[in-house]
N, C-alpha and C positions, 0 to 999 in steps of 0.2 A: 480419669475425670471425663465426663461426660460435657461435650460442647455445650454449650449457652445457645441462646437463638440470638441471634444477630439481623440486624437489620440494617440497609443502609438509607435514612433519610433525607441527604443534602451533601453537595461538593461544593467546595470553597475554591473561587478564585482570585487569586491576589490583585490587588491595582496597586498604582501610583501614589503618593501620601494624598489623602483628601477626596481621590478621584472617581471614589470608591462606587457614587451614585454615577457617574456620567458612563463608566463600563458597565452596571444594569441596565440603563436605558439601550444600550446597544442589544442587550440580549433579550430585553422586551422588544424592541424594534424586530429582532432577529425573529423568534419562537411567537410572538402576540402574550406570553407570558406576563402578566403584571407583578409591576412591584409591588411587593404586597406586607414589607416593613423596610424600615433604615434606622439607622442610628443618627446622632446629632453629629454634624457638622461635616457630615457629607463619609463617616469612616465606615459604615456598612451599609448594604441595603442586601434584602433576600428576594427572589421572584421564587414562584409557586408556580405550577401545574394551573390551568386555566379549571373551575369545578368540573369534575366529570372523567379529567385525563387525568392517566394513569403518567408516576412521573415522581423525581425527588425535587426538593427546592434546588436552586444553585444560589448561592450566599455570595458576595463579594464583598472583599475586605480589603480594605486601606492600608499599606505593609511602608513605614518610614525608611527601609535599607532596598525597597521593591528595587531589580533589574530587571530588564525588560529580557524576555528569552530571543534566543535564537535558534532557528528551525531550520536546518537539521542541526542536531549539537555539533558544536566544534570544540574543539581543547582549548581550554582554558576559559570560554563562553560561559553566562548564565546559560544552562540547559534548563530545556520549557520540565516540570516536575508532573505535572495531570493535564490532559486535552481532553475536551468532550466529542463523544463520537454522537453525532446528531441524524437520524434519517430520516429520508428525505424520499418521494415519488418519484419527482422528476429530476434529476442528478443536473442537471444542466437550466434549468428555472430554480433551483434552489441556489447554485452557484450566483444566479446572476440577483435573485431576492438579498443574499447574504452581501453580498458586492456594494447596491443600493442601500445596505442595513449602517455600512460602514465598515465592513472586512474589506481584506485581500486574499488575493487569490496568492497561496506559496510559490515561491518560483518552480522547487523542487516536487514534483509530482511521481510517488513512487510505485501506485496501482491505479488501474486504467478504469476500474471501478467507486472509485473513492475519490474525493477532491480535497486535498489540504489547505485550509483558509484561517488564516491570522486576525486574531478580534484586535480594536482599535490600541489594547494597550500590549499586542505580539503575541498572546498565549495562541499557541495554535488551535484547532477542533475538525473537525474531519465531519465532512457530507457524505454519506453512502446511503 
């Protein structure tokens, strides 16, 4: 059989029950991305590509049994399941933009060219 073409349009990140709009606003704050749908009662909303930039949606979803992850995994821990890798010019003016956005900066830093940084609700995503 011959492959299908496949495309990938949008990664889902999970929130806290309800929270679903308050962790897009952080990645609007973050990228200038707008929100650009949701759902009722706060359990989804999606950001888009600003027109012009190339790019997928990121979707985030309201999850009733959500854990928050832990970065680096440990046994027995919720382990983080997808990060976004985001780049960035200036590796050290994005760290401190994302900071200002409402991340943190990971304790654990494992390459001297990339910056590990946790969004408000712990999913990590990586500056390089």
């Amino acid at each position: 059989m011959e492959r299908p073409r496949f495309g990938v349009g949008a990664v889902t990140v999970t929130s806290e029950t309800d929270r679903a709009r308050e962790l897009a606003e952080f990645y609007h704050r973050l990228l200038g991305w707008p929100i650009a749908a949701e759902g009722p009662k706060g359990g989804w909303a999606q950001l888009r590509p600003p027109e012009g930039e190339a790019g997928f949606t990121i979707n985030v979803e309201s999850d009733q049994e959500y854990v928050r992850p832990v970065w680096p995994s440990r046994a027995g821990e919720q382990a983080a399941t997808i990060h976004l890798d985001i780049g960035v010019e200036d590796l050290d003016a994005g760290v401190k933009w994302a900071v200002e956005a409402g991340a943190t900066l990971a304790e654990y830093q494992p390459q001297e060219h990339v910056r590990v940084m946790l969004d408000p609700h712990g999913h990590p995503f990586c500056l390089c």
